[in-house]
N, C-alpha and C positions, 0 to 999 in steps of 0.2 A: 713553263707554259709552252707548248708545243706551235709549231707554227708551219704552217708551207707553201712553196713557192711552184706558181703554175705559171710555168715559159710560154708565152706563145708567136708564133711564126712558121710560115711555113719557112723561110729562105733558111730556118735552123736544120730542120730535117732534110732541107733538100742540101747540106752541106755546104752553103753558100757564105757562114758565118758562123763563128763558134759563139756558146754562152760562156761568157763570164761572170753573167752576176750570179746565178748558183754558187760556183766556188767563193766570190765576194761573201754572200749572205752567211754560208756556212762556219768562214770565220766571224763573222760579228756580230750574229744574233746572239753565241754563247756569251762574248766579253757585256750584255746587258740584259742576261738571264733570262736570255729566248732561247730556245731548242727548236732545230728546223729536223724536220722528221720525213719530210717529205720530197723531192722535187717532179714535178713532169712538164715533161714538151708534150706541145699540142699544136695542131697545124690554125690555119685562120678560121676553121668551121664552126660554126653555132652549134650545131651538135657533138664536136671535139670540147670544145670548151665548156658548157651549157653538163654535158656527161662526166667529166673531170671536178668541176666544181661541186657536182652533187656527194663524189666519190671523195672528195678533200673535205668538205666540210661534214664530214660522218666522222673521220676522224683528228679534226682539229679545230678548235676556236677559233684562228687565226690565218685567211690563205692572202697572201701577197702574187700580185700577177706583175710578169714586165713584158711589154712589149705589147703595139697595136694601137698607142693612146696618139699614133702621130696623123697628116694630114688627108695620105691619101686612100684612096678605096679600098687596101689592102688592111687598113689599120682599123678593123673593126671590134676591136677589143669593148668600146667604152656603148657602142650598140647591140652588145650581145649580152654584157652583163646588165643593162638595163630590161631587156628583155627577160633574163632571167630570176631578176626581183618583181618582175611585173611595173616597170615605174617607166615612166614615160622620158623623153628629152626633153630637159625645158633649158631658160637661160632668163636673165636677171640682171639688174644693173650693177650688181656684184662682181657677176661672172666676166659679163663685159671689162668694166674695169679693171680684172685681174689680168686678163689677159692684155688688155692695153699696158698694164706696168710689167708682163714677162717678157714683150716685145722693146719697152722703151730703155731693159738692161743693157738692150744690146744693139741701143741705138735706130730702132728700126721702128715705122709706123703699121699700124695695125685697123681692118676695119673688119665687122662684122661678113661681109664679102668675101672674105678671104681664106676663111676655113670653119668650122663648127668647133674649133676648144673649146667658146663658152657653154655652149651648151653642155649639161649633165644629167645624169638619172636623178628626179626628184628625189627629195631626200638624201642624197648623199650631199659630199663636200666640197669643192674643188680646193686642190692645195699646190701649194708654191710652188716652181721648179727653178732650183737655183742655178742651174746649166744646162735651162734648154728655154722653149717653147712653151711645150705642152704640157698642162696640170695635171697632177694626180689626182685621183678619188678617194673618197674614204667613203665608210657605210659602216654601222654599229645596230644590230636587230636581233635580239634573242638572242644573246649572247656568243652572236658569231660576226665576226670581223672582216672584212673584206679591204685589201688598200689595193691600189693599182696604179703603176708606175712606169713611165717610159721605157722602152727595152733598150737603150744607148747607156753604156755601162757606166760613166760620169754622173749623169742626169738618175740611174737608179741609185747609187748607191749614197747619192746628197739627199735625194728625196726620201730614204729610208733614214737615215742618220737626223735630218733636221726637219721632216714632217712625218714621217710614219712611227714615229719612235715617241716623239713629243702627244701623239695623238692619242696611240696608245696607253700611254699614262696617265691619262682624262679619265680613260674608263676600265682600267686592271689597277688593283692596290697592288701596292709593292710588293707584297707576299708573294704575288704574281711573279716578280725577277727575280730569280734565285743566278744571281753573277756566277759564271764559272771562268775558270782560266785553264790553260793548257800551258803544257810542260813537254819538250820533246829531247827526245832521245834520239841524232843522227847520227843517221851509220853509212858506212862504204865499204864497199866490196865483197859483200857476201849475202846472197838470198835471203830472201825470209824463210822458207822452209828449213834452211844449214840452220839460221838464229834460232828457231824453236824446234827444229827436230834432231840436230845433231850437237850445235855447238852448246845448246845453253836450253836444255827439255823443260826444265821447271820453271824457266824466265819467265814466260806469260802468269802462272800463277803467280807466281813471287809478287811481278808487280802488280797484279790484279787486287792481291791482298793487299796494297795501302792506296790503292784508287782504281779509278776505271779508266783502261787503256785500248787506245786500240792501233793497230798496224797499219800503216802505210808505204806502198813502194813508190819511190820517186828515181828520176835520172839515177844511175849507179850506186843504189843506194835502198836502206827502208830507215825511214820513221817512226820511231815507239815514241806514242804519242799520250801522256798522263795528263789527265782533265780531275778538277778539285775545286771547293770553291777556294775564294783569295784569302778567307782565315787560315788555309790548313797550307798555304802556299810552303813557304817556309820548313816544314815538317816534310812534307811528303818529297822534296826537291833533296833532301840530304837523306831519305831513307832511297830515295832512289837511284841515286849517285853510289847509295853505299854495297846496294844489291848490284847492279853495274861492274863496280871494282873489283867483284870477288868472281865473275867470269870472264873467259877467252875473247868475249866480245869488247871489250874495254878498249883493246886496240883498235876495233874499228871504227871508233866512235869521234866522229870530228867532230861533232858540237854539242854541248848540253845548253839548249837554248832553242829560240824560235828565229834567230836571224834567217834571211835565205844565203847561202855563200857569197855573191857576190858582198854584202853585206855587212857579212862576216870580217870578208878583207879587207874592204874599207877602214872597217874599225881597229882590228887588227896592224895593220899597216901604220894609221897614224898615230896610234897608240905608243909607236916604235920609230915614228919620223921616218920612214922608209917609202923609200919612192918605186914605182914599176912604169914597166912598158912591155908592150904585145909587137910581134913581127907576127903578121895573121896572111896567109894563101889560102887553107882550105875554110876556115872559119869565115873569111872575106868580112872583117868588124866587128861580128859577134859579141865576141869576147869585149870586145871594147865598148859598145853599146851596153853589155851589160853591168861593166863596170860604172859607166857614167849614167847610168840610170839610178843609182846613188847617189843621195846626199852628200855632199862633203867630199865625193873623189876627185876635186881639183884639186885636195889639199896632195896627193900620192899618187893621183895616175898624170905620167909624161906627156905620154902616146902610145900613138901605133903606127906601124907602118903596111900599108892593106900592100903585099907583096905576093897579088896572084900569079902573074905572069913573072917567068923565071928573068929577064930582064931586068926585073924593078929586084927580085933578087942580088943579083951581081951588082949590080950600080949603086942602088944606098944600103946595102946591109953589107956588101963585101964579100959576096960566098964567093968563091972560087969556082971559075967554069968548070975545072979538070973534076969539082965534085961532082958538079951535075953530069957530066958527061961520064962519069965513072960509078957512080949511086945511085943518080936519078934525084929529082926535087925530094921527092917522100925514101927520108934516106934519115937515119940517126947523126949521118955524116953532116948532114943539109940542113938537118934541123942546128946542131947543133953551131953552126956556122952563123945560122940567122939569129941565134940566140946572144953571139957575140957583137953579130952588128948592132943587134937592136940597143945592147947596150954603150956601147961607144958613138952609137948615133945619137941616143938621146939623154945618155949619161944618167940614167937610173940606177937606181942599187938592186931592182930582181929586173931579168927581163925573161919573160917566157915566149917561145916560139909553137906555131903551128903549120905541121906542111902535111897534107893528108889525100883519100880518096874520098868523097863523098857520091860519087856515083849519080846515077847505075850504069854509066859509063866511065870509062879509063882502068879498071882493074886490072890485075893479070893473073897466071898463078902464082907465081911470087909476092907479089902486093895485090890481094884480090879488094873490091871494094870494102870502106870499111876500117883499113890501115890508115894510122896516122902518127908520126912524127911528133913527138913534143919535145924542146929543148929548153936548156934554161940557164941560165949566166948570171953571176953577181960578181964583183970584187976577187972572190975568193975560190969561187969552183963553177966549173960548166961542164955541161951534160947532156945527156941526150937516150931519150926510151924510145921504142916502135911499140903501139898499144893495135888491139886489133876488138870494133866491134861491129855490131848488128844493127838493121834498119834502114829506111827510106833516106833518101839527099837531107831532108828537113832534121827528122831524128839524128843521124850520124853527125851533122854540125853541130846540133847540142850536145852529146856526147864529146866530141872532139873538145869544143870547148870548156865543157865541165871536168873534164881528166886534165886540164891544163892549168884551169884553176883550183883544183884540189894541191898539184902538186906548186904553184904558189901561195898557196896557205900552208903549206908543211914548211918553204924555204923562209916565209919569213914566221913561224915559228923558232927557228931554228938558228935566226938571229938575238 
């Protein structure tokens, strides 16, 4: 059953705030046999919205909206879709009261004075919100569905999972969810165009023929992505493994699975009692952040040591001045120094380093922005690469940091 999701905000288009619940919905409607087919932003206008809505529900049963459902003048979402059924704003001692128990979650009192939540378009719903405020809507008419959800990406994606999903199910029979799951295929270091135009021509058919697949580019990297339902799981995950095996792409391939990398490590790592630590200057945490945004990476991650300035270098990691005065911080020599401290400082068994440029200033011709240093130290061997890539301050530290944790998932493979 096909469904779609209409953004609305002006502070989206005016670049003030990215969406996230698009990317959210896109993975989760499929794991409960909804297909999202559509997304669009639209600014706060009655005519933006009121013209969208007409153009979505031509093509879909089901449109989900986020954003607008909040207090002030800007958030006219739940006045403009009542205008657009024709149903007036009313309120209720229902309505009241729901809203008096969304505010008393969170310890806070509430009076009719203080903003319009209760009120809603006749005939529709108001529904729960489990981290926020404000209620969602729901509406069922001629067999088109309208839900409408807070635009705060917590407060959409609970209200989708424990009201809009529940709701739905009242009025689509199950025939309606056909569950699908997805299967990926991650790759590093080489194009998509190289994977299907040089290295491996026939790969897209190949896997086409045992499911429907499609490509994705991510950080340093692409995505072959196999969607099936959860019967053929099984089957299609060892045909696809076995087409994999038989081309030049095999080596590129770090993960058969849906983990994100940091993720990966974590698992990886404990799996093998192996401990890590980060010596971070250009990354300044990153890395570190993104480790401990993982479950369970207290049981394997040490630390870090945020070693911007070249001081905090020499002093707790131990590099040598003669290096930086003879290399420069962004140096194989530097990195690989920091790589020793980090591990005699926190006594881990991987330590990776990062010393880099992320610009748009300090480059040169020699290390133009972009250049970055990765080292790395265990027990047994220490090292040290100079990598070189592309993009903004923002891009280039995920970069930086993603090439540093690829090559600590190869070291503790390799354990």
């Amino acid at each position: 059953m096909n469904c779609a999701l209409l953004i609305i905000g002006d502070e989206l288009l005016a670049g003030r705030t990215r969406d996230l619940n698009g990317y959210w919905l896109s993975k989760f409607l499929p794991s409960v046999g909804l297909k999202l087919t559509q997304i669009k932003i639209v600014n706060d206008s009655e005519e933006a919205i009121k013209t969208s809505l007409d153009d979505l529900f031509k093509k879909v049963d089901i449109v989900m909206t986020s954003g607008g459902l909040g207090p002030t003048k800007d958030d006219v979402t739940k006045n403009i879709i009542a205008s657009y059924f024709k149903k007036d704003l009313v309120s209720n001692e229902e309505s009241i009261a729901l809203i008096h128990q969304l505010y008393a979650k969170f310890d806070r009192e509430w009076n009719t004075e203080k903003n319009a939540y209760h009120f809603f378009p006749e005939g529709f719903e108001l529904l729960d919100n489990l981290n926020g405020y404000a209620p969602g809507l729901f509406f069922h008419e001629n067999g088109k569905t309208i839900l409408s959800a807070p635009g705060v990406p917590r407060e959409f994606s609970s209200m989708v999972e424990n009201a809009f999903l529940p709701k739905l199910k009242t009025i689509y029979t199950s025939d309606n969810f056909k569950e699908m799951e997805f299967f990926s295929i991650r790759t590093r270091g080489v194009p998509e165009e190289t994977i299907f135009g040089e290295l491996c021509p026939t790969l897209w058919d190949d896997l086409s023929s045992i499911a429907k697949i499609s490509s994705l580019p991510h950080l340093l990297g692409i995505d072959i992505v196999l969607y099936f339902s959860p019967s053929e799981r099984d089957e299609i995950i060892r045909k696809a493994k076995a087409i994999i095996e038989r081309t030049e792409l095999k080596s590129h391939v770090w993960q058969y699975g849906n983990l994100e990398l940091p993720e990966l490590i974590v698992s990886e790592a404990t799996e093998k009692s192996l401990t890590i630590g980060f010596a971070e200057s250009c990354t300044g945490g990153l890395t570190s952040s993104k480790i401990t945004d993982v479950s369970g990476a207290s049981k394997i991650f040490y630390g870090s040591i945020i070693c911007y300035a070249n001081s905090v270098k020499t002093n707790l990691l131990k590099v040598d001045p003669k290096t930086l005065e003879s290399f420069g911080a962004v140096s194989v020599e530097c990195a690989k120094e920091m790589a020793l401290g980090t591990l005699s400082a926190t006594g881990c068994d991987i330590a990776i380093s990062f010393t880099g440029i992320a610009g748009p200033g300090g480059g040169s011709p020699t290390k133009p922005v972009g250049t970055v240093g990765i080292g790395w130290a265990t027990k047994t061997q220490n090292s040290s690469k100079i990598l070189h890539h592309k993009g903004d301050r923002e891009a280039l530290k995920e970069r930086f940091c993603r090439s540093g944790l690829f090559k600590l998932l190869d070291l503790i493979r390799e354990h």
